[in-house]
N, C-alpha and C positions, 0 to 999 in steps of 0.2 A: 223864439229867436235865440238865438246862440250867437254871443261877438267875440270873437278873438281878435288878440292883440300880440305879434311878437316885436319884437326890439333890441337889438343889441346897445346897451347901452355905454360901452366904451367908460365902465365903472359907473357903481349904481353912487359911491358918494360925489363923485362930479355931477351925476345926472339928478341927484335930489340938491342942487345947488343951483339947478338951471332949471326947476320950476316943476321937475317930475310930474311929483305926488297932489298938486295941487289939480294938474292934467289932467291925472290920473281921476283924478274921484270925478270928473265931469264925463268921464267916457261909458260909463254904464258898462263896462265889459265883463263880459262872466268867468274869461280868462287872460291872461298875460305872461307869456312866455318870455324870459327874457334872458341874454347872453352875454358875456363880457362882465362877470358883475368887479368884477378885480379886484374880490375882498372876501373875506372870510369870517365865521361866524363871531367871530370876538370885534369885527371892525362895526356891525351891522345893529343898527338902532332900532329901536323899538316898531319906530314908523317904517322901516327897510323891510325887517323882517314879518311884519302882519298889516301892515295899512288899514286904514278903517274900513269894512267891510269887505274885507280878504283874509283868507285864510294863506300861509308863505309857505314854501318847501323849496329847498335849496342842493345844489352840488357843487361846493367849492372844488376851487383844486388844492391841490397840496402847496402849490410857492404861491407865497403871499402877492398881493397885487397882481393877478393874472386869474385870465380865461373865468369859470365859473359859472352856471345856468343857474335856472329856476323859475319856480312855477306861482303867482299869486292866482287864486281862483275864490270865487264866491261860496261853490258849494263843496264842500269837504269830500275829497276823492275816497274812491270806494279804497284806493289803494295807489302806494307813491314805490316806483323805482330806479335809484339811484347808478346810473352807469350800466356800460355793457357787459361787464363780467369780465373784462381787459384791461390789465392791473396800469398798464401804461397809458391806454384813452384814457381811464376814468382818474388816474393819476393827475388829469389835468382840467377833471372838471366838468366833463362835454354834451353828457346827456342824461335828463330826468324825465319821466313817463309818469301823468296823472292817470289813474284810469276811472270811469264812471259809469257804470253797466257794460254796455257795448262800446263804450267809445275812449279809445284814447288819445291823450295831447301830450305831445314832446316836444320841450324842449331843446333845442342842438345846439350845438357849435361847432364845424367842423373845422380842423386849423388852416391857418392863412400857410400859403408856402413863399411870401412875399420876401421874406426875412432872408432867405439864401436856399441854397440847393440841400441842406443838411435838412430842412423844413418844408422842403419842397416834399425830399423823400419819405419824413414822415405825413406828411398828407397823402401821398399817393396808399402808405400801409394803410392808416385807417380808413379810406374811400375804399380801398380793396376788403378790410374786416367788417365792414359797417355793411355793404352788400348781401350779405347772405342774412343779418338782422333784419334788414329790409324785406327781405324775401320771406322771412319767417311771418313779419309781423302783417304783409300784404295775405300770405294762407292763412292764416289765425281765426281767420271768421270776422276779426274784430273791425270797426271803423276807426279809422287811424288821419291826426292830421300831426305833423311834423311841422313846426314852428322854426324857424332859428336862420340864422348867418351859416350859410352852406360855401360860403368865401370862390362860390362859382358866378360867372354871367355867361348862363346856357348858350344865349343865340346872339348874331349879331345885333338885333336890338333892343338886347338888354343891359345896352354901354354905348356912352359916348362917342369915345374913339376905339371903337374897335379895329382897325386896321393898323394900330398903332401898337396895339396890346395882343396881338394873336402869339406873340413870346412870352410872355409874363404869367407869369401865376395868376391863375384867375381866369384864363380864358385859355386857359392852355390847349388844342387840340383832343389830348388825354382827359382830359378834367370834361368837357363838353361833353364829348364820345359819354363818359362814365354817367353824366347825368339825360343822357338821350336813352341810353338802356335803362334806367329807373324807368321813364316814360312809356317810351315805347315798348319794349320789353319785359316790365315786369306791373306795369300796369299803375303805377299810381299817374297821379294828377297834379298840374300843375295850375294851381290854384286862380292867380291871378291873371296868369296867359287862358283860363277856360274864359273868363269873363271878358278879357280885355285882349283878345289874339292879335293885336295891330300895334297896342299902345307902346312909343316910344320913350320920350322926354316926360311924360307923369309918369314912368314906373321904377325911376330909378331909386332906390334905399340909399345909396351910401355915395357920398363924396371925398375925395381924398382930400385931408389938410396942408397938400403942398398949391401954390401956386392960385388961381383963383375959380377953384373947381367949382363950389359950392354957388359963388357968386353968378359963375356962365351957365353952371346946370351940367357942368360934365361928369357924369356920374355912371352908378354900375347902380346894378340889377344883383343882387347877392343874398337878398333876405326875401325868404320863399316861405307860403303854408303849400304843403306837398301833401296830399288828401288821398284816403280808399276813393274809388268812385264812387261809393253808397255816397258817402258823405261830404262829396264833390259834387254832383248832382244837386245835393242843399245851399250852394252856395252860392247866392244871390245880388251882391255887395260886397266892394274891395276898396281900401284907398289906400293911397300913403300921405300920411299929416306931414306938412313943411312949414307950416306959421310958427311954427316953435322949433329950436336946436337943442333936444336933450344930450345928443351927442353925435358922432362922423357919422349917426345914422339914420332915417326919417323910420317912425312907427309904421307899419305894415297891419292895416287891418282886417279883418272878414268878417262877415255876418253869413249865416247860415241857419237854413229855414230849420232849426232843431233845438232840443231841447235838453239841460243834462239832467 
């Protein structure tokens, strides 16, 4: 059995203040991919950086308080890679790659374009640069599961009000389109939609802190494990945890019939 865990945690010292790591050691997870950590290695504590029976690996970004991934896992990666080789994404932090024989776990973050059109437009660059990694890492041989805040809600029922938001970032026309071609087109899997192709109202991850989202359930679908087939096929068990608020975003879990 193999359990992953991704989470954006909307800053990992708020999220160790609201009960994290206490969660954390009750989940039996062999990995935990996590994004948003909005701190850097000097902010980062003893217990942030190695948790009891984990081993830590991190990519800050360069401005303090902002964006950042990383990876806890149980069993010590064959090998750790830090960013895409793109001085401006990895400038901010966005993606780290455990690897384990055959199979690797990333972390993501791709950025929100919520913020204004300046943001908009680098999201749209890095969803355009990120494509051809995708493409590399789908022919590679390897088994591949992509963890993280991809700041998309694919389809209409992976959000609330979608009839309200088909202008907004987030569900943008573009942004859709771009993640229907990962699918359809280049072949990976969407992890939670294999298991759960109907579910609504349980699969949303993330609620906005305006207004009384959280409380009605008005929510998006944003935080995806996107898997080869090989290793899509293994996967058996999905939820997402909401008894507990580590942050604007609920854990996202899988279990898959495999081993590292």
């Amino acid at each position: 059995m193999l359990k992953i865990i991704s989470l954006n945690l909307n800053g990992i010292r708020s999220a160790t203040t609201k009960g994290l790591f206490p969660w954390l050691a009750k989940q039996d997870a062999d990995i935990v991919c996590m994004q948003e950590l909005k701190a850097q290695a000097a902010d980062m504590t003893r217990e942030m950086l190695q948790p009891e029976g984990f081993y830590g690996y991190f990519h800050y970004a360069e401005k303090k308080g902002y964006s950042g991934v990383g990876i806890y896992s149980k069993k010590q990666p064959d090998a750790i890679i830090e960013g895409l080789g793109m001085p401006d994404i990895d400038a901010e932090g966005r993606y780290i790659e455990a690897q384990y024989g055959n199979l690797s776990v990333v972390s993501l973050y791709l950025p929100s374009g919520s913020s204004g059109e300046e943001r908009q437009t680098v999201k749209f660059s890095v969803m355009e640069r990120f494509l051809p990694h995708l493409m590399a890492l789908k022919e590679s041989g390897r088994e591949v599961v992509i963890c993280g805040d991809w700041n998309i809600a694919h389809k209409e029922i992976d959000l609330k009000n979608w009839r309200g938001n088909r202008k907004n970032s987030g569900f943008l026309p573009e942004e859709r389109a771009w993640m229907t071609r990962i699918f359809d087109e280049l072949g990976w899997v969407d992890v939670y939609r294999k298991l759960h192709p109907e579910t609504t109202d349980e699969c949303y991850t993330w609620w906005s802190n305006r207004g009384q989202a959280w409380a009605k359930n008005v929510g998006w679908r944003i935080d995806y494990q996107v898997a080869t087939p090989g290793i899509a096929t293994k996967a058996n068990a999905t939820s997402v945890y909401k008894d507990e608020r580590f942050s604007d975003h609920a854990p996202l879990t899988v279990i898959y019939d495999d081993n590292l």
